[in-house]
RORO-472272 format. One record per residue: x, y, z negated of N, C-alpha, C, O in turn; residue number from 1. Coordinates in pm, 1 decimal. Example, Ala and Ser with C-alpha at 12.3 -4.5 7.8 and 13.67 -1.06 7.14 Angstrom:
RORO-472272
+----------+----------+----------+----------+----------+----------+----------+----------+----------+----------+----------+----------+-----+
:      n.x :      n.y :      n.z :     ca.x :     ca.y :     ca.z :      c.x :      c.y :      c.z :      o.x :      o.y :      o.z : num :
+----------+----------+----------+----------+----------+----------+----------+----------+----------+----------+----------+----------+-----+
:   1319.0 :   -569.0 :   -780.0 :   1230.0 :   -450.0 :   -780.0 :   1320.0 :   -330.0 :   -780.0 :   1423.6 :   -331.9 :   -846.5 :   1 :
:   1285.0 :   -225.0 :   -708.0 :   1367.0 :   -106.0 :   -714.0 :   1290.0 :      3.0 :   -787.0 :   1340.9 :    113.8 :   -803.9 :   2 :
+----------+----------+----------+----------+----------+----------+----------+----------+----------+----------+----------+----------+-----+
//
This chain:
RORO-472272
+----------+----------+----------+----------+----------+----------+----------+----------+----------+----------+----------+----------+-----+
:      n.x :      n.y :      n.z :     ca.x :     ca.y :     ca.z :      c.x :      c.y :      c.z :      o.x :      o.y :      o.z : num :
+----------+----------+----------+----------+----------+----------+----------+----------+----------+----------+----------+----------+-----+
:  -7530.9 :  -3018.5 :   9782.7 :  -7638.5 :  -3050.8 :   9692.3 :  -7670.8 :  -2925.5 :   9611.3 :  -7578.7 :  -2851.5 :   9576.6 :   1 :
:  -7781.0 :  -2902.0 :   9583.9 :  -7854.4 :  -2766.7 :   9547.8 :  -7833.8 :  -2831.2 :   9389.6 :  -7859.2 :  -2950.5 :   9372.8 :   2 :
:  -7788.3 :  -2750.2 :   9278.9 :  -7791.9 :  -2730.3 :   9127.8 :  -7847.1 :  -2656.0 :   9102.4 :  -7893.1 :  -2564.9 :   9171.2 :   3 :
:  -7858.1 :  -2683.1 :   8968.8 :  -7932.4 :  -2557.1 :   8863.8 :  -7908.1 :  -2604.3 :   8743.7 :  -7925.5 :  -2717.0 :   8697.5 :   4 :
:  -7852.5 :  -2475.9 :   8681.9 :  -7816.6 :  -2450.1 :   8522.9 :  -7858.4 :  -2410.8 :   8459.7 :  -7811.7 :  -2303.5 :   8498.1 :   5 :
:  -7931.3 :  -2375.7 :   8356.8 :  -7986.0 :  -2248.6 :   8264.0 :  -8050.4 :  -2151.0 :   8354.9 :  -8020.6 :  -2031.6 :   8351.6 :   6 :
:  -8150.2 :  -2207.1 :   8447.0 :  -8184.5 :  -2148.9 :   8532.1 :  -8127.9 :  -2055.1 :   8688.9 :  -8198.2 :  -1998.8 :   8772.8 :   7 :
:  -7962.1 :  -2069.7 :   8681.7 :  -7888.6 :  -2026.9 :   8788.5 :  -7871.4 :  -2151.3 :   8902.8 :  -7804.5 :  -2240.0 :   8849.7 :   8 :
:  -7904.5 :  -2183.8 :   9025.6 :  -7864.4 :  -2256.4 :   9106.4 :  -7744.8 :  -2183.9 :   9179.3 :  -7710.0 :  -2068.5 :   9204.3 :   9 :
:  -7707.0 :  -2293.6 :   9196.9 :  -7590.3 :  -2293.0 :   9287.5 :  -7584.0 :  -2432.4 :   9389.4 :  -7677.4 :  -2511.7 :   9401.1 :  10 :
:  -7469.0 :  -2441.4 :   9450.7 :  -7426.9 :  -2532.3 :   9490.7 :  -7301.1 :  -2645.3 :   9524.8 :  -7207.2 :  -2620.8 :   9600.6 :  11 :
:  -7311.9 :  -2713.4 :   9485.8 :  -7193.9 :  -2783.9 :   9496.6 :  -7086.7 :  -2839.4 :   9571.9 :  -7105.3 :  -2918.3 :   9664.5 :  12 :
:  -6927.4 :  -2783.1 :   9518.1 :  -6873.6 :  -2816.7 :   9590.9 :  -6777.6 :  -2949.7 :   9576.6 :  -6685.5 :  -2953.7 :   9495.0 :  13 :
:  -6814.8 :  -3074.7 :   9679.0 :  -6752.9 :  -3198.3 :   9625.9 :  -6624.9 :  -3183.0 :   9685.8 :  -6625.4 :  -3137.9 :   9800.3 :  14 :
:  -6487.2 :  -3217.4 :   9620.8 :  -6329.3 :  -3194.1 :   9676.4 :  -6306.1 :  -3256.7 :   9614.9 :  -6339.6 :  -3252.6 :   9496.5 :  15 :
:  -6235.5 :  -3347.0 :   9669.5 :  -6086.8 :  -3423.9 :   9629.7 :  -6003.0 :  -3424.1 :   9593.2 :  -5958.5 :  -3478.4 :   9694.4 :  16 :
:  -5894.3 :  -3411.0 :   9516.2 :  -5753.5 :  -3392.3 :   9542.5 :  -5702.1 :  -3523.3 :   9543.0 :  -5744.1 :  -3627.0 :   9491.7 :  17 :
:  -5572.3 :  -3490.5 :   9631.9 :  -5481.0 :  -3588.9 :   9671.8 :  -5341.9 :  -3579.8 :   9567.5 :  -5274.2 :  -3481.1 :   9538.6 :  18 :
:  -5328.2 :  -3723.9 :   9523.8 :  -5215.5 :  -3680.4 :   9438.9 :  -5137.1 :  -3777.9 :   9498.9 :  -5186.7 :  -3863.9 :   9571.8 :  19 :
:  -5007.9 :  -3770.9 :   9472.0 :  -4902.3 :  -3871.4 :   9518.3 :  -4838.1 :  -3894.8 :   9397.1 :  -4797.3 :  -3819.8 :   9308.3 :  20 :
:  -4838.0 :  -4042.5 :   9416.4 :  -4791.7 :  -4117.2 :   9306.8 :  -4612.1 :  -4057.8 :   9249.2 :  -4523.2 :  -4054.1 :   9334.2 :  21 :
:  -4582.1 :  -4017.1 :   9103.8 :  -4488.4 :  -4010.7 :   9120.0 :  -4413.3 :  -4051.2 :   8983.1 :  -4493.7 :  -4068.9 :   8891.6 :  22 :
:  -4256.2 :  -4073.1 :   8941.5 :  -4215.6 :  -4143.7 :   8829.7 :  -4090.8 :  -4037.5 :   8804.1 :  -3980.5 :  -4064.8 :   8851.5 :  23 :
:  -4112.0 :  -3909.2 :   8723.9 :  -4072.9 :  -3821.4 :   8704.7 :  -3944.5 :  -3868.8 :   8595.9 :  -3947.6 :  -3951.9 :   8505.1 :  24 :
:  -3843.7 :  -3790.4 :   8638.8 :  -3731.8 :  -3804.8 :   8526.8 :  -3764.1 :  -3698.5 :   8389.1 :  -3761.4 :  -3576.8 :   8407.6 :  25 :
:  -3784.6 :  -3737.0 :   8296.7 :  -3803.8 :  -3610.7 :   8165.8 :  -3657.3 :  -3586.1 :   8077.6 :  -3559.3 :  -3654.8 :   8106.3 :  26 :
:  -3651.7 :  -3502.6 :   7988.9 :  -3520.6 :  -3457.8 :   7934.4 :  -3590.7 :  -3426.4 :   7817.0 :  -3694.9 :  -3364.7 :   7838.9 :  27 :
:  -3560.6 :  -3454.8 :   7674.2 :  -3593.2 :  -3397.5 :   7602.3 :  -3473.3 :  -3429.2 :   7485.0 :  -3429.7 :  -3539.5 :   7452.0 :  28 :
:  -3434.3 :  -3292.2 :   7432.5 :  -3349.4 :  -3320.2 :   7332.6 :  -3206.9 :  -3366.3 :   7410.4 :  -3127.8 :  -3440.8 :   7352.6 :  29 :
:  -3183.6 :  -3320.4 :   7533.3 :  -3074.4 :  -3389.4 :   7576.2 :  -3073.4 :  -3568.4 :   7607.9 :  -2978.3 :  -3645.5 :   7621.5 :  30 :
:  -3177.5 :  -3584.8 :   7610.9 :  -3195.4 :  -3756.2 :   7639.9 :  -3292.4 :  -3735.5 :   7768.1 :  -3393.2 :  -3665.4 :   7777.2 :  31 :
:  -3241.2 :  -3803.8 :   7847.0 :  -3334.5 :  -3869.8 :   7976.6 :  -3429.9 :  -4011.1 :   7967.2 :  -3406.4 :  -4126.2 :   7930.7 :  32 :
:  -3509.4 :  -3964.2 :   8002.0 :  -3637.7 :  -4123.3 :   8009.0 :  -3699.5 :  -4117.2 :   8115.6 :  -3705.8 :  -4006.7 :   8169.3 :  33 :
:  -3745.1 :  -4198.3 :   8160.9 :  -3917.5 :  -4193.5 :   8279.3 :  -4014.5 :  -4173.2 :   8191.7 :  -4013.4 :  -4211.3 :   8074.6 :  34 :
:  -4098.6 :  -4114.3 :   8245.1 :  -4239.1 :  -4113.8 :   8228.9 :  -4324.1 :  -4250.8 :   8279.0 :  -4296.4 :  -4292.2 :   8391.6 :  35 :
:  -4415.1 :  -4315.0 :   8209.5 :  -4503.0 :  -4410.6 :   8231.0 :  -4624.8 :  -4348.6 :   8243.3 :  -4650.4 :  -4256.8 :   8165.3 :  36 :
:  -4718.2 :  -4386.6 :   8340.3 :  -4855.2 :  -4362.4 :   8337.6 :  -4901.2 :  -4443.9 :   8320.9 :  -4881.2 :  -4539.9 :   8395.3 :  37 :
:  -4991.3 :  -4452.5 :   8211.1 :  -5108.2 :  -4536.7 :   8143.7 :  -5166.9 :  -4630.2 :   8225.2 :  -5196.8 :  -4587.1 :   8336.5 :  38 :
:  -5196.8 :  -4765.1 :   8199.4 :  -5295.6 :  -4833.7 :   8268.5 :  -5400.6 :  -4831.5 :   8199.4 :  -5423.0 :  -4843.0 :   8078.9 :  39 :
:  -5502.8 :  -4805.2 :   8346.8 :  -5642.0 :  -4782.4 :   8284.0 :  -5711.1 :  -4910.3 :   8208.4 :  -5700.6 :  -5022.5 :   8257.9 :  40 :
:  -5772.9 :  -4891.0 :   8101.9 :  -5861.5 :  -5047.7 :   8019.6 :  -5945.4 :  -5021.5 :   8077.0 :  -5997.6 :  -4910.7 :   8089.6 :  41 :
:  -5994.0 :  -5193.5 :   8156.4 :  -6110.5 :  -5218.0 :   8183.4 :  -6215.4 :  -5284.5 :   8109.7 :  -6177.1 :  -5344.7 :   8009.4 :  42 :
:  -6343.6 :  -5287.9 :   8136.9 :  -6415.8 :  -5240.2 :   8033.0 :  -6505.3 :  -5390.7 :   8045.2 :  -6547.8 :  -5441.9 :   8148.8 :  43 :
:  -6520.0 :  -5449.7 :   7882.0 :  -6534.8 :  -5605.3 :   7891.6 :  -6679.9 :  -5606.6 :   7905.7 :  -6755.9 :  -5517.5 :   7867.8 :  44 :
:  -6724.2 :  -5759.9 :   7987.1 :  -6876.4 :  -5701.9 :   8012.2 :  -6946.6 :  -5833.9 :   7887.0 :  -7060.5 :  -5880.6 :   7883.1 :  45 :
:  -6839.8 :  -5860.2 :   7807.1 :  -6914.1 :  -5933.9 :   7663.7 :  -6991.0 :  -5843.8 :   7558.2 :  -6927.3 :  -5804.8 :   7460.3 :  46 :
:  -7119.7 :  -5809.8 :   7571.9 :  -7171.0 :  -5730.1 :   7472.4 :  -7155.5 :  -5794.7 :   7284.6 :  -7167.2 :  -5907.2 :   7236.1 :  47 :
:  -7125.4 :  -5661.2 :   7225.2 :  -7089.6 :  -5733.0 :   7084.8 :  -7180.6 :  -5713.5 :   7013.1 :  -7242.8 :  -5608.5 :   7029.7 :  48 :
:  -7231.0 :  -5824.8 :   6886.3 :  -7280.7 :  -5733.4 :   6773.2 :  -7216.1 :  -5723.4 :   6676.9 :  -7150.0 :  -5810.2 :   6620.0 :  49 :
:  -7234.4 :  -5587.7 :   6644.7 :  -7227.4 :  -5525.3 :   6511.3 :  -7334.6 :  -5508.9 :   6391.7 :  -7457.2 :  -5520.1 :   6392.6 :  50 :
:  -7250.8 :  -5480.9 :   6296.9 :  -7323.8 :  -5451.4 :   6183.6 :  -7310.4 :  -5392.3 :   6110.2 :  -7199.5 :  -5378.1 :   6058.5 :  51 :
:  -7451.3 :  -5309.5 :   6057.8 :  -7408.6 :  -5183.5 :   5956.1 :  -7513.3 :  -5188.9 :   5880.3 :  -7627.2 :  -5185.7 :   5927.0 :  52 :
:  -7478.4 :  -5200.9 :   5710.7 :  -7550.8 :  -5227.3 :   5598.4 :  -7680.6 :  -5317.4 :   5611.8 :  -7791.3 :  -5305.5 :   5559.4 :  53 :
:  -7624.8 :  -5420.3 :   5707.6 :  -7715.2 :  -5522.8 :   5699.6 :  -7778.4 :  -5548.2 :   5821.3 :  -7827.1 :  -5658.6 :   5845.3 :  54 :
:  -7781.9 :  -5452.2 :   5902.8 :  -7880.2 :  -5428.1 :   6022.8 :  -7790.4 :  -5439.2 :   6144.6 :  -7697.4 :  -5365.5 :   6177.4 :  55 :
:  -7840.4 :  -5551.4 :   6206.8 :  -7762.3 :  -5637.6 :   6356.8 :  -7784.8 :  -5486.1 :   6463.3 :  -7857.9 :  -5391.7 :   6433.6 :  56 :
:  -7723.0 :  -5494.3 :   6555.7 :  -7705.7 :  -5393.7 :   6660.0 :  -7617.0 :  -5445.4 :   6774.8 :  -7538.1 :  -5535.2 :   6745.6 :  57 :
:  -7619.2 :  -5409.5 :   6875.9 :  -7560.5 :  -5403.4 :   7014.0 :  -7453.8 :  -5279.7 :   7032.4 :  -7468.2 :  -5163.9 :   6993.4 :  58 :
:  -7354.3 :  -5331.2 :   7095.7 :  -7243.6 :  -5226.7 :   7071.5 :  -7257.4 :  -5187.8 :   7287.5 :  -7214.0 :  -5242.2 :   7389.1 :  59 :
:  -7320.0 :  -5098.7 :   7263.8 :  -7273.0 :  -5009.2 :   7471.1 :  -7140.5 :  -5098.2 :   7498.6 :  -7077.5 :  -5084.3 :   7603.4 :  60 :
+----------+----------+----------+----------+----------+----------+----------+----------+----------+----------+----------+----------+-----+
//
């Protein structure tokens, strides 16, 4: 796909990386733990309103 920036085109390169899942031992301070990776929040499709100094609004 052909880009352009501030007037420079280029083009793009789409890549992947492959990661492999992994549950690393850490050390810190002389103590051992696992590492946890985050679960991602999914994203609620209840729109809210809000309010600010009186005035109703829609929250994205």
């Amino acid at each position: 796909m052909q880009l352009k920036y501030r007037g420079c085109s280029y083009d793009s390169n789409s890549t992947s990386a492959q990661v492999a899942p992994s549950n690393p031992t850490l050390i810190y301070r002389g103590v051992k733990y696992q590492q946890n990776s985050a679960a991602p929040q999914l994203a609620t499709s209840q729109r809210q309103t809000l309010t600010y100094r009186g005035s109703a609004y829609f929250a994205c």
